[in-house]
LUMDONU-252423 format. One record per residue (C-alpha): z, x, y; residue number from 1. Coordinates in steps of 0.02 Angstrom, whole numbers, plus 50000, padded with zeros to 5 digits. Layout:
R  Z  X  Y  NUM $
...
***
This chain:
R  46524  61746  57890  1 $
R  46618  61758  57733  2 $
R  46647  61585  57608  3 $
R  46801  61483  57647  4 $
R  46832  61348  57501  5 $
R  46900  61181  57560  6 $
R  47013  61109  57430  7 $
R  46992  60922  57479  8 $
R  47143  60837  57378  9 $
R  47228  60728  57500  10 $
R  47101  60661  57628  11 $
R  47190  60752  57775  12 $
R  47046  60736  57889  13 $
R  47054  60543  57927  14 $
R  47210  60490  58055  15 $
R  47294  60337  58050  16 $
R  47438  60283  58130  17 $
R  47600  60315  58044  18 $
R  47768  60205  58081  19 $
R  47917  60288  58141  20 $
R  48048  60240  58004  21 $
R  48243  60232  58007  22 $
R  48353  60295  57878  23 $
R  48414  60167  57773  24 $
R  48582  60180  57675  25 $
R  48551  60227  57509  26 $
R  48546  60083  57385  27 $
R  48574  60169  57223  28 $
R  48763  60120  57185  29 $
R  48857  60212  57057  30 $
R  48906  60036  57004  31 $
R  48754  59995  56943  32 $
R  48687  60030  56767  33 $
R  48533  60090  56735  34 $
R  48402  60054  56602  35 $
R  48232  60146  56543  36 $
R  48137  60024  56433  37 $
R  47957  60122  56351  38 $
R  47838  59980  56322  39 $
R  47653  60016  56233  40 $
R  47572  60057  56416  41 $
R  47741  60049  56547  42 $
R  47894  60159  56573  43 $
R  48018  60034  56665  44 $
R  48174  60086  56729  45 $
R  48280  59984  56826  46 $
R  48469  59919  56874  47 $
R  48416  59730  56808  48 $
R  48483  59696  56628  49 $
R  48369  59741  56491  50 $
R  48335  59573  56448  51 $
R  48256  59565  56603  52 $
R  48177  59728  56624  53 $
R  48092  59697  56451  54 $
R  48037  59499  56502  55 $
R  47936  59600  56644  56 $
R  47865  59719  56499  57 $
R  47813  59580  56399  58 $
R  47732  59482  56538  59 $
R  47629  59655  56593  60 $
R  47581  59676  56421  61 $
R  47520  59528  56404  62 $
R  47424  59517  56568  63 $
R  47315  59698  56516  64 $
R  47295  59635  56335  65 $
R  47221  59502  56401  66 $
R  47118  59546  56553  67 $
R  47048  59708  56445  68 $
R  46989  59581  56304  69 $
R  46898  59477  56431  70 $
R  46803  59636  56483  71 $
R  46806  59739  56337  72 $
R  46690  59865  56393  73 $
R  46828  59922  56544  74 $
R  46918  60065  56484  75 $
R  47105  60032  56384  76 $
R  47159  60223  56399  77 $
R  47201  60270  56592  78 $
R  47221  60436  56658  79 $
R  47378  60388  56767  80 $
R  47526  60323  56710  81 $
R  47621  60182  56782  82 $
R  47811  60172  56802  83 $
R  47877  59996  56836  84 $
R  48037  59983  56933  85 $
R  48142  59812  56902  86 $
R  48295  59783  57041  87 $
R  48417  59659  56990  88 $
R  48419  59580  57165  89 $
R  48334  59573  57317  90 $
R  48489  59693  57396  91 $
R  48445  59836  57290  92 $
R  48248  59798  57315  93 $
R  48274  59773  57512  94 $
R  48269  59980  57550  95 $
R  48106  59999  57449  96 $
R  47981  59890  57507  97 $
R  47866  59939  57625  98 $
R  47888  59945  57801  99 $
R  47820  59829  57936  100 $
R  47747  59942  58089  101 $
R  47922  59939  58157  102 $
R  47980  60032  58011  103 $
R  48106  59911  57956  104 $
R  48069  59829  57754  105 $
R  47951  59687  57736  106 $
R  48073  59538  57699  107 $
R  47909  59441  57619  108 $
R  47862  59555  57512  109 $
R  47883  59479  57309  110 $
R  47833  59631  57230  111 $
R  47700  59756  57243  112 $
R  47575  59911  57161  113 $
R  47576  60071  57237  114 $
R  47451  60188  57159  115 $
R  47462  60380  57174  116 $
R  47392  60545  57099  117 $
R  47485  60573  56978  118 $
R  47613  60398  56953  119 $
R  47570  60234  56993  120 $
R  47727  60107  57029  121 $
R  47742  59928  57019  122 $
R  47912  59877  57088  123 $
R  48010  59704  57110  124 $
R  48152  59613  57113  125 $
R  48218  59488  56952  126 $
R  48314  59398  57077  127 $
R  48157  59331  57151  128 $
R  48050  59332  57013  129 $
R  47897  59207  57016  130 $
R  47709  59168  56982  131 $
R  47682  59245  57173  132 $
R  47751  59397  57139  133 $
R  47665  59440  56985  134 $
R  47478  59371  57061  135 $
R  47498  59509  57182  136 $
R  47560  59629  57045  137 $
R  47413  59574  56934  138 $
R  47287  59596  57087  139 $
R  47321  59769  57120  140 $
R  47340  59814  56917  141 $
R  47150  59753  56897  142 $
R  47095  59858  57046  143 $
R  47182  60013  56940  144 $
R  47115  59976  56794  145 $
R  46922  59938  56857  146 $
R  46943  60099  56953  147 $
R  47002  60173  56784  148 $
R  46825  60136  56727  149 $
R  46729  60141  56882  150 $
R  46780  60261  57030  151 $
R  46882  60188  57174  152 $
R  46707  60184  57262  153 $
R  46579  60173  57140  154 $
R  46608  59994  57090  155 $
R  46547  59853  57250  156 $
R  46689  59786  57332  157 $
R  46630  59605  57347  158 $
R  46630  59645  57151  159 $
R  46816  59748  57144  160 $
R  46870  59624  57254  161 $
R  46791  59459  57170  162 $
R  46877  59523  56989  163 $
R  47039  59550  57061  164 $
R  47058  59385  57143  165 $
R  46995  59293  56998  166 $
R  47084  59346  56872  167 $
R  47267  59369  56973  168 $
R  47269  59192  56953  169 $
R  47243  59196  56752  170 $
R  47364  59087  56656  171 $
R  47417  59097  56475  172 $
R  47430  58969  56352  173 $
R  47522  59005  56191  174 $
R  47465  59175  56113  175 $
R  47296  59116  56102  176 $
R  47236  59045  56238  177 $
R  47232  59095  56411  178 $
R  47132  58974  56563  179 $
R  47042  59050  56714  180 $
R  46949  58995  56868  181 $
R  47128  58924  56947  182 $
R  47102  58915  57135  183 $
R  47193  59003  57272  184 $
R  47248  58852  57372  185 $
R  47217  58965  57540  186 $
R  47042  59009  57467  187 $
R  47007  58833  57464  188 $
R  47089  58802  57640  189 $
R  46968  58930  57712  190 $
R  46806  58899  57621  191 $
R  46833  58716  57704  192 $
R  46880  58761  57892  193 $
R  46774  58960  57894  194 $
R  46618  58994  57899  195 $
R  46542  59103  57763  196 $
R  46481  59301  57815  197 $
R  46287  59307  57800  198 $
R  46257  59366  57624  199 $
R  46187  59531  57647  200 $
R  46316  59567  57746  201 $
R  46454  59519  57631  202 $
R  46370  59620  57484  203 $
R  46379  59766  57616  204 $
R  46540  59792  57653  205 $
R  46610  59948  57578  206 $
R  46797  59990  57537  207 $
R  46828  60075  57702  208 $
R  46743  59945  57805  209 $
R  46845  59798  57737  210 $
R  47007  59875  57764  211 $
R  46973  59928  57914  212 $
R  46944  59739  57987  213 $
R  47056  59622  58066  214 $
R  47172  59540  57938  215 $
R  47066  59364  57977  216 $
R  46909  59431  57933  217 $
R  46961  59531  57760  218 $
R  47053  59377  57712  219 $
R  46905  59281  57729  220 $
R  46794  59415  57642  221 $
R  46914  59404  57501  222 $
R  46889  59225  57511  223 $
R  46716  59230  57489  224 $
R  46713  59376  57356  225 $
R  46833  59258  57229  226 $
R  46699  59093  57257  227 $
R  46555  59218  57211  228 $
R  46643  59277  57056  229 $
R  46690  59100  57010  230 $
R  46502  59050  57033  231 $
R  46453  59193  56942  232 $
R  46595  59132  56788  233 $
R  46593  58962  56801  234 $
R  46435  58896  56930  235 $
R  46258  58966  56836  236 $
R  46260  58941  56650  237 $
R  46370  58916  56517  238 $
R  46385  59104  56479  239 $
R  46458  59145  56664  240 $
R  46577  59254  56577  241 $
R  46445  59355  56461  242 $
R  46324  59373  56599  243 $
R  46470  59468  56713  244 $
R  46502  59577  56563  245 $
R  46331  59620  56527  246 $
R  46338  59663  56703  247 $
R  46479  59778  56708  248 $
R  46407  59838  56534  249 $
R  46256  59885  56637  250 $
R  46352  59957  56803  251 $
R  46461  60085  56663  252 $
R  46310  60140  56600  253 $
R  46244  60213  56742  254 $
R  46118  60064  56814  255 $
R  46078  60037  57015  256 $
R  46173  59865  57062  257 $
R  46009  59796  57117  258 $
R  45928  59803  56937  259 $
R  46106  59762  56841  260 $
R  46101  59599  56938  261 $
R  45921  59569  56887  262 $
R  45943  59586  56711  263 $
R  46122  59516  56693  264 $
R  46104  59360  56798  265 $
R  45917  59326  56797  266 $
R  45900  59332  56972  267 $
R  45890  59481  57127  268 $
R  46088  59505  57179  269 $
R  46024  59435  57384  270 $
R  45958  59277  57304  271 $
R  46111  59232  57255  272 $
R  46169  59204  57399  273 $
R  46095  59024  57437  274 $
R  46167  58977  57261  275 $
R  46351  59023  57304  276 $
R  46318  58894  57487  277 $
R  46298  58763  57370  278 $
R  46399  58803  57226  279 $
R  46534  58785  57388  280 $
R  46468  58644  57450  281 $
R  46495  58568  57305  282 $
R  46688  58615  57306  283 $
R  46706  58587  57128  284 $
R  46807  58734  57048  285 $
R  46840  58707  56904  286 $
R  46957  58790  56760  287 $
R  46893  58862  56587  288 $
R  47006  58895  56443  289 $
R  46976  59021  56312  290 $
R  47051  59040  56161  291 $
R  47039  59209  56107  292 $
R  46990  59297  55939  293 $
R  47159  59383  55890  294 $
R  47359  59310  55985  295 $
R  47407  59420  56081  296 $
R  47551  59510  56004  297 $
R  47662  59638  56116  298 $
R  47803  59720  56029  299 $
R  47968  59643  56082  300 $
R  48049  59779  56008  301 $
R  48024  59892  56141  302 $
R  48166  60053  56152  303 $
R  48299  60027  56287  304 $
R  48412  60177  56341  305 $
R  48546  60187  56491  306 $
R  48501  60308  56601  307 $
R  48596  60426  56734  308 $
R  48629  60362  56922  309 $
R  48530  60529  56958  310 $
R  48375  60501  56867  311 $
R  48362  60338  56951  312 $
R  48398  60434  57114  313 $
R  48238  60558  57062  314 $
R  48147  60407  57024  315 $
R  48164  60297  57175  316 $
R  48156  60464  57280  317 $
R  47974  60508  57191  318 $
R  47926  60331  57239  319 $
R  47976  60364  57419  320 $
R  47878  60531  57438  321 $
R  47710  60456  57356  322 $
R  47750  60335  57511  323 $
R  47753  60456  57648  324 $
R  47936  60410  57700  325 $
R  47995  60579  57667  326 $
R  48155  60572  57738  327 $
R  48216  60457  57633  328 $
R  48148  60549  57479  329 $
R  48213  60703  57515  330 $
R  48388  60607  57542  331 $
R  48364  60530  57358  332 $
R  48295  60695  57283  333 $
R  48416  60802  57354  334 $
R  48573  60690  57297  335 $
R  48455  60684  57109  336 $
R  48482  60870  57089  337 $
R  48670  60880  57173  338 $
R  48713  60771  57053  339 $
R  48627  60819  56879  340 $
R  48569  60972  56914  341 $
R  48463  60982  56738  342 $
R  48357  60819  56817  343 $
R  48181  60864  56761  344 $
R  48118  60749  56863  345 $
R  48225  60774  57022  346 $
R  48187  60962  57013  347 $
R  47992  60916  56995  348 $
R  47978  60779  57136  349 $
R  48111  60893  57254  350 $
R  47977  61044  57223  351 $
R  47821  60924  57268  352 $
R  47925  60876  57425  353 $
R  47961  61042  57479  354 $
R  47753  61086  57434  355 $
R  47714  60956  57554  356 $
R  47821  61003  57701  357 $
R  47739  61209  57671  358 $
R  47883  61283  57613  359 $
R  47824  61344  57442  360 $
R  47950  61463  57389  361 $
R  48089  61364  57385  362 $
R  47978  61227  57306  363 $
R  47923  61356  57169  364 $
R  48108  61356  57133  365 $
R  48126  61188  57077  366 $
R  47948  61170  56990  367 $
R  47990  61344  56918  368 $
R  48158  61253  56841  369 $
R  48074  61107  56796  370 $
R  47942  61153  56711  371 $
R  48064  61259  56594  372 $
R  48172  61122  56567  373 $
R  48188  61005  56385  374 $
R  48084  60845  56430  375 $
R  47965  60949  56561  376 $
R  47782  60848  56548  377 $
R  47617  60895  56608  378 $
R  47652  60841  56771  379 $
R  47795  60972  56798  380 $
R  47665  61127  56751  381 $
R  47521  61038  56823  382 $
R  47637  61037  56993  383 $
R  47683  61228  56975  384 $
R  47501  61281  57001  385 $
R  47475  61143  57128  386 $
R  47583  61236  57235  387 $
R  47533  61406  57185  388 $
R  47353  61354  57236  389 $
R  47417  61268  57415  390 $
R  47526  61425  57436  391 $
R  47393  61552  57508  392 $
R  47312  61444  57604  393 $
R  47494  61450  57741  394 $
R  47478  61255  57777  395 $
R  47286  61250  57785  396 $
R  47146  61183  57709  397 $
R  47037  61337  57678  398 $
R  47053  61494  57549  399 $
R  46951  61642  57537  400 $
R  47027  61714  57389  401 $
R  47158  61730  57235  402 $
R  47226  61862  57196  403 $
R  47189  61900  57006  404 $
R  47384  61889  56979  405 $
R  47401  61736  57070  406 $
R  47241  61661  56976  407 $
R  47286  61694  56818  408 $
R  47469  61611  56849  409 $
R  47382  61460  56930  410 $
R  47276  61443  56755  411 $
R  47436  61497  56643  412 $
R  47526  61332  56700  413 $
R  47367  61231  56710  414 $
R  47322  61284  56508  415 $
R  47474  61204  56478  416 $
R  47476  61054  56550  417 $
R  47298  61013  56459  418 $
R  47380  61062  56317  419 $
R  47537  60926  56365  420 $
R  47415  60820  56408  421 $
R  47228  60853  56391  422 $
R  47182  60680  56486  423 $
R  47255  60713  56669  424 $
R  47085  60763  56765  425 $
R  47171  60842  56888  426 $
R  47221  60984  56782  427 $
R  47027  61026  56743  428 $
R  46984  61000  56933  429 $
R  47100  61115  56998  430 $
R  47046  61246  56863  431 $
R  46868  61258  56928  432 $
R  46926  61256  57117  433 $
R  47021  61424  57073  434 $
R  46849  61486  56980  435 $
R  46744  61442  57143  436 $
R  46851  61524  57258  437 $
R  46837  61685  57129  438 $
R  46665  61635  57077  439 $
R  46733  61685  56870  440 $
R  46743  61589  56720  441 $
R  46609  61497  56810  442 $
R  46559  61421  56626  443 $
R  46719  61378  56569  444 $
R  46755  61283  56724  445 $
R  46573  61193  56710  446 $
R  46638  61120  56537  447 $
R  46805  61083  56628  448 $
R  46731  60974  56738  449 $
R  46625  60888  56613  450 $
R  46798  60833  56532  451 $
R  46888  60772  56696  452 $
R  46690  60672  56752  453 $
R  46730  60591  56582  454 $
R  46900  60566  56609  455 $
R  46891  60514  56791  456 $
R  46685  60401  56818  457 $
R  46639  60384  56969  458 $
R  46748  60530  57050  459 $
R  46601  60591  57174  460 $
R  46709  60739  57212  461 $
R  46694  60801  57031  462 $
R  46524  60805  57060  463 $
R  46547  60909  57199  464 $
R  46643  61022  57113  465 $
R  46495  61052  56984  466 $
R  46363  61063  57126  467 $
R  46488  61192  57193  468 $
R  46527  61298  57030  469 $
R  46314  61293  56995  470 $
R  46296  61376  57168  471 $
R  46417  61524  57126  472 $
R  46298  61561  56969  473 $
R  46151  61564  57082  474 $
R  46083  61375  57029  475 $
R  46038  61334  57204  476 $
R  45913  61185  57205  477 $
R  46012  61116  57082  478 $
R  46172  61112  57175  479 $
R  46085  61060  57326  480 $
R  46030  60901  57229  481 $
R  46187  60850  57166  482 $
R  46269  60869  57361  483 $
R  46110  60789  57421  484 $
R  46129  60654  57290  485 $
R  46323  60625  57338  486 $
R  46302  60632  57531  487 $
R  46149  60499  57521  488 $
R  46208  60363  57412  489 $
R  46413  60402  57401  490 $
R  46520  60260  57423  491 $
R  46681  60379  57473  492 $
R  46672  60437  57676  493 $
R  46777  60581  57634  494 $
R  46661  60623  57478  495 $
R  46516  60626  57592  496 $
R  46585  60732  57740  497 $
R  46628  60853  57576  498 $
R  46442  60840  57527  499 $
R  46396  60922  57709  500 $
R  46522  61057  57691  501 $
R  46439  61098  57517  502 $
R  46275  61097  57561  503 $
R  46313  61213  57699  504 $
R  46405  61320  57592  505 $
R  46272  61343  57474  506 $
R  46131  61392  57598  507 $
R  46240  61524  57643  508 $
R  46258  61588  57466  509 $
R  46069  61581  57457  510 $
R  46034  61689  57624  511 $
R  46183  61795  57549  512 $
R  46084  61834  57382  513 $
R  45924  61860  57474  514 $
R  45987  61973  57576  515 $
R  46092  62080  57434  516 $
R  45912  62088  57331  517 $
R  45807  62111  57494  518 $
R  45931  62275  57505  519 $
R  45936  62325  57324  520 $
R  46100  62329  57315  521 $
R  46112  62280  57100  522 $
R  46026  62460  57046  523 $
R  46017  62371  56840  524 $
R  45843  62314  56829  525 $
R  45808  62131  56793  526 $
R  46003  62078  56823  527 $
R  46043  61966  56971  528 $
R  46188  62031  57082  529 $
R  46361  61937  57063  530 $
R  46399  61869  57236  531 $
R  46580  61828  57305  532 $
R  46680  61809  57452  533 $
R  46692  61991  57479  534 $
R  46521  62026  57514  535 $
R  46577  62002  57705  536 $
R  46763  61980  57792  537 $
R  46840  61818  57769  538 $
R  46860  61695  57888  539 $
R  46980  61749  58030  540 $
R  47110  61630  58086  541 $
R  47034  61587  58250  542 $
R  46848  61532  58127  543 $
R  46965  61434  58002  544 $
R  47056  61339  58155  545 $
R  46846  61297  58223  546 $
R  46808  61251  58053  547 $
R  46965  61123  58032  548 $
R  46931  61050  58223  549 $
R  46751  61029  58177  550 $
R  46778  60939  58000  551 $
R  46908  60820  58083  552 $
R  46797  60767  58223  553 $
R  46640  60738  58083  554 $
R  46768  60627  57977  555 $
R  46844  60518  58159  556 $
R  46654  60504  58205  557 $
R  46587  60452  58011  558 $
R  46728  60318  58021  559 $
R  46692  60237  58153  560 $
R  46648  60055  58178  561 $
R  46455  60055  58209  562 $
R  46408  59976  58338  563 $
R  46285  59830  58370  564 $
R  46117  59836  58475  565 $
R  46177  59713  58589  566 $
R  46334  59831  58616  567 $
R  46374  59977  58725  568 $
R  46511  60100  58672  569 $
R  46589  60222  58810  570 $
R  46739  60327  58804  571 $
R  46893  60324  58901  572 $
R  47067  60288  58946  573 $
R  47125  60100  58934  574 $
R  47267  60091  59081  575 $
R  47282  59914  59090  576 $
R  47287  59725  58987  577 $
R  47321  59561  59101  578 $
R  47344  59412  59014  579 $
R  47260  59267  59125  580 $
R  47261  59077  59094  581 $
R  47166  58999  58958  582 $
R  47194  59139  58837  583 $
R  47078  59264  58955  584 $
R  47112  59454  58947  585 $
R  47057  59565  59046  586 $
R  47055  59740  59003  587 $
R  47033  59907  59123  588 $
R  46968  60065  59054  589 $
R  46953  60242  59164  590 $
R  46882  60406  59116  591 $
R  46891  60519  59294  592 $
R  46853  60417  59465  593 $
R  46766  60294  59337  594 $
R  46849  60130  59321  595 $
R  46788  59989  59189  596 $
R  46835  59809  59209  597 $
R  46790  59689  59020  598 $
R  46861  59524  58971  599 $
R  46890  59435  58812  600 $
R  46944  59270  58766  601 $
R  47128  59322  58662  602 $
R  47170  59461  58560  603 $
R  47122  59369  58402  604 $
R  46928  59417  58386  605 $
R  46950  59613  58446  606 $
R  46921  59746  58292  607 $
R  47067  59851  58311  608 $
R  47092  60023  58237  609 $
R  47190  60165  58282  610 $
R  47190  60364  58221  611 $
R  47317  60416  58307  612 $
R  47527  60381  58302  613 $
R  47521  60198  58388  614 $
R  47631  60032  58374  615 $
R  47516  59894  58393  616 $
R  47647  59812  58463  617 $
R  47612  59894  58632  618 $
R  47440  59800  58658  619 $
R  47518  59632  58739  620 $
R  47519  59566  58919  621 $
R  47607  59686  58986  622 $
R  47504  59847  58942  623 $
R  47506  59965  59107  624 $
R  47461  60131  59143  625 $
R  47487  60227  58960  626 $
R  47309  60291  58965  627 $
R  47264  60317  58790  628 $
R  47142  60377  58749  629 $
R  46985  60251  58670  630 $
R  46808  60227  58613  631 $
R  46770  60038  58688  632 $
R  46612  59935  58636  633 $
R  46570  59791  58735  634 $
R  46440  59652  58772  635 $
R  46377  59686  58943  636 $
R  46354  59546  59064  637 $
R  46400  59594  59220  638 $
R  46486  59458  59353  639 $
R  46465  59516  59533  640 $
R  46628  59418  59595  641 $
R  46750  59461  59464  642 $
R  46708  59666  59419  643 $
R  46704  59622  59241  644 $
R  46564  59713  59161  645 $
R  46573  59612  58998  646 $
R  46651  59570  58852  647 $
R  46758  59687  58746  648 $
R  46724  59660  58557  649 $
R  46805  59824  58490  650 $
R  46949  59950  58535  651 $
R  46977  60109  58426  652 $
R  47115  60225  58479  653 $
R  47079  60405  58461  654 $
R  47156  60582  58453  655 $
R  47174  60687  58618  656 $
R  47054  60813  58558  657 $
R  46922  60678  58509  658 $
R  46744  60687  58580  659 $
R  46567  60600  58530  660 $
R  46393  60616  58552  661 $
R  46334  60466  58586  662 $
R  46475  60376  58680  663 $
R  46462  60449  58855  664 $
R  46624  60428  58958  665 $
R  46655  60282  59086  666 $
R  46530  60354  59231  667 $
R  46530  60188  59357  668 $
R  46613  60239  59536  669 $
R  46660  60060  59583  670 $
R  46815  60032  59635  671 $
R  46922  59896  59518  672 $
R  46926  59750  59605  673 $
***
């Protein structure tokens, strides 16, 4: 068969369940004036005063001076920008927050981060500014800027998580001095009434594992991951916080976590665990205050403009699509451009709308005109070829070729956003995904992603990208290591499905060259032959439809909750949920004539997790004959008088289409009692 390149941007291959939304009335008033404030690291903008807008500037100033001298060897610069969006009361904040599962705004929610591709945004209300709101802010900031240094998945998450809820409690002092090790008051609340996970466990979990448990269990994994940090700071020596930095010193340098551990703390990382039971026992957590070298001096000076009712529009309508709600964006976008039709930013975010929802050519309209106008950034060229390179592929995943004239308009736009901005990875990335689709400038797009690996540690699909690019110039083994490599220790699930797709890819380019020399077909002695896509016919749609089924069921079954050896896991329909007395469920499952009778004692203890469009809100008493699809693991103990088979301990709702090996579908002929 011919080579079909996956362009895996957007992890389209996992399914979650998505909340239907309503349309909320816009909360942009033409009333309300607008400011921009440019700090040293922040664009704000916001309908607060500027007094305000700049008292938030100062504060998250302050906080990433701060937290970036305490761990000096993080890295200051960051590849993604961060726009920080300051309402003047909890009114105009209301429509922005994000929704609960019924897809109305989450009342509680302070303030919060919401990182992206290409913008991150921080957004809150003045009204209801307070030490909550910015704990939350200052979480998800140090999860940014440790995955600024580290890969979203290459740092441990007890250790990503540990950091961030240690130091969203910091506290400043004066200019000088700032005091750390403040406790959580719920952290303390469960360490006293939970019990702790067992500690090999806990140093196991991986991103996608925590956030895929029940809300009770992550919050006690976070729980534990801040006491370990504060052992690690405050619990082994009088260096705590040297001994963490020599082992993030370590960790950036390339080291296994097993021997940073062992040379930072003096001790293997799973024998630690017996000194963080009695550092809790203990329950002494105490405070340390630093004074540091230099104050910490932000400029208060920072430039304040008004700006239109339109950009604000493009603004809130950008924040909108990065958030899926793309109704409301394309409300706010659309109204951006009506209004000031010159909006570089409503033309650019309308065009990355209209990208997402397949219909290019009227987004290559608006990227077209905002790349061309005064103010255009980067971004604005670096979304032109985005779209150019999505365009072919008709609202797929897979390309077999460029055209020369569209490649060379795809690089054009991408030449100058490096130029703009020569420290946006992206830009380099999707420069060698054009060049291994054409297998050309196969060098130039090696040193490309040398730049965005630099740019972007810890991005395992950069490496990818190389192990792909080495196969097009025929450096087989050494492409099959670096997939190898990635699909054997890789932290991201996505990264690692990738790696098998790769692999795969390059055995065929291997059997492909053997063949072309096995025929003779390069007649110039001692020259290899160039191989491309157009040795053989491309993929037809019908192979490219296979290829996408077959990559979404590897992903549904990779992400799956594994089960244990005291478990059984079967597939089928759950039809019914009766709620008995003393908190007893009992659940029925069917798959054919089968039929499938478990128990449980309450909802509270069940792992939960759907990929497919589903309101929780449906699993309660009165559950009845909906028959969705599931994969069920239980605890089988059968009881003759009752049907039940067991105990339920996990439910996952799946796709139609889903199917796995080894959960065999509910076979039992016995009538429900």
């Amino acid at each position: 068969m011919g080579f079909a390149v996956q362009l895996l941007r957007f992890r389209n291959f996992v399914y979650v369940a998505i909340a239907a939304f309503i349309i909320l009335p816009h909360a942009v008033s033409a009333e309300d004036k607008w400011t921009k404030v440019e700090s040293a690291n922040f664009r704000l903008v916001g309908n607060a005063g500027e007094k305000e807008i700049k008292r938030v500037a100062m504060r998250m100033e302050r906080f990433r001076e701060a937290f970036l001298r305490l761990l000096p060897s993080l890295r200051h610069d960051v590849v993604v920008p961060t726009t920080i969006i300051v309402f003047k009361d909890e009114r105009s904040f209301h429509p922005y927050k994000p929704l609960n599962a019924d897809g109305k705004p989450a009342d509680w929610v302070a303030g919060y981060f919401r990182s992206g591709d290409d913008t991150n945004y921080i957004v809150l209300s003045a009204e209801r500014e307070r030490e909550q709101t910015y704990q939350t802010i200052y979480h998800e900031y140090v999860h940014f800027l440790l995955g600024n240094s580290f890969g979203r998945t290459s740092i441990p998450t007890w250790l990503n998580e540990g950091i961030a809820e240690y130091y969203d409690q910091l506290q400043f002092s004066g200019d000088s001095r700032v005091v750390l090790g403040s406790a959580n008051r719920s952290h303390l609340e469960s360490l006293r009434t939970k019990k702790l996970m067992p500690f090999e466990a806990f140093l196991a979990v991986d991103h996608d594992t925590l956030h895929a448990q029940a809300a009770g269990d992550a919050s006690s994994y976070y729980t534990q991951a801040w006491a370990f940090t504060h052992m690690l700071m405050h619990g082994r020596s009088r260096n705590g916080a040297a001994d963490l930095q020599a082992f993030l010193d370590l960790m950036i340098k390339g080291e296994p976590v097993g021997t940073a551990a062992k040379r930072a703390f003096g001790s293997e990382l799973t024998d630690l665990g017996d000194q963080l039971e009695k550092y809790i026992a203990q329950g002494l957590f105490g405070t340390q205050s630093l004074t540091l070298t230099d104050p910490i001096r932000v400029d208060e000076g920072n430039s304040a403009a008004r700006i239109r009712t339109a950009e604000a529009k493009a603004i809130l309508g950008d924040l909108l699509l990065g958030s899926e709600r793309f109704d409301e964006a394309y409300a706010h976008l659309t109204e951006a451009v009506r209004e000031y039709p010159d909006s570089v930013a409503g033309n650019s975010s309308l065009g990355m709308w209209l990208t997402k929802k397949g219909r290019y050519p009227e987004g290559r309209k608006y990227l077209a005109k905002a790349r061309s106008l005064p103010g255009a950034t980067y971004l604005e060229h670096y979304r032109y070829a985005y779209l150019l390179s999505r365009e072919p592929m008709a609202g797929r995943n897979w390309i077999s070729y460029y055209p020369e004239q569209t490649a060379t308009e795809i690089r054009d736009a991408l030449a100058r956003s490096i130029e703009l901005n020569p420290r946006y990875p992206e830009s380099y990335r999707l420069f060698a995904f054009v060049s291994i689709v054409r297998s050309d400038k196969l060098d130039e797009s090696i040193e490309y992603i040398k730049i965005a690996q630099g740019l972007s540690p810890g991005n395992e699909l950069l490496h990818l990208d190389m192990a792909s690019i080495l196969a097009r110039k025929g450096d087989f083994s050494e492409a099959e290591y670096i997939a190898r490599r990635v699909r054997e220790t890789g932290r991201d699930p996505a990264a690692r499905q990738h790696a098998d797709y790769v692999l795969e890819n390059v055995q065929n380019l291997r059997r492909n060259l053997d063949a072309v020399i096995a025929a003779k077909i390069s007649r110039e002695p001692g020259r290899l032959p160039v191989i491309t896509e157009h040795l053989e016919p491309a993929p037809t749609e019908a192979e490219l439809a296979a290829l996408e089924h077959s990559a979404k069921l590897v992903s549904l079954n990779k992400n799956l909750r594994k089960p244990a050896d005291s478990e059984v896991r079967v597939l089928g329909e759950l039809t019914k949920i009766e709620c008995e007395r003393k908190g007893n469920v009992k659940f029925t499952f069917s798959a054919g004539q089968g039929r499938l009778r478990l128990h449980s004692e309450g909802f509270e203890g069940l792992f939960l997790k759907t990929y497919r469009a589903l309101d929780m809100k449906e699993l309660g008493c009165q559950y009845s004959n909906r028959g969705y699809v599931a994969l069920l693991t239980y605890v089988p103990s059968a009881d003759g008088k009752t049907g039940v088979a067991g105990t339920v301990t996990a439910i996952e709702f799946m796709p139609e289409f889903f199917t796995t090996a080894d959960a065999p579908a509910i076979l039992t002929k016995k009538p429900v009692q």
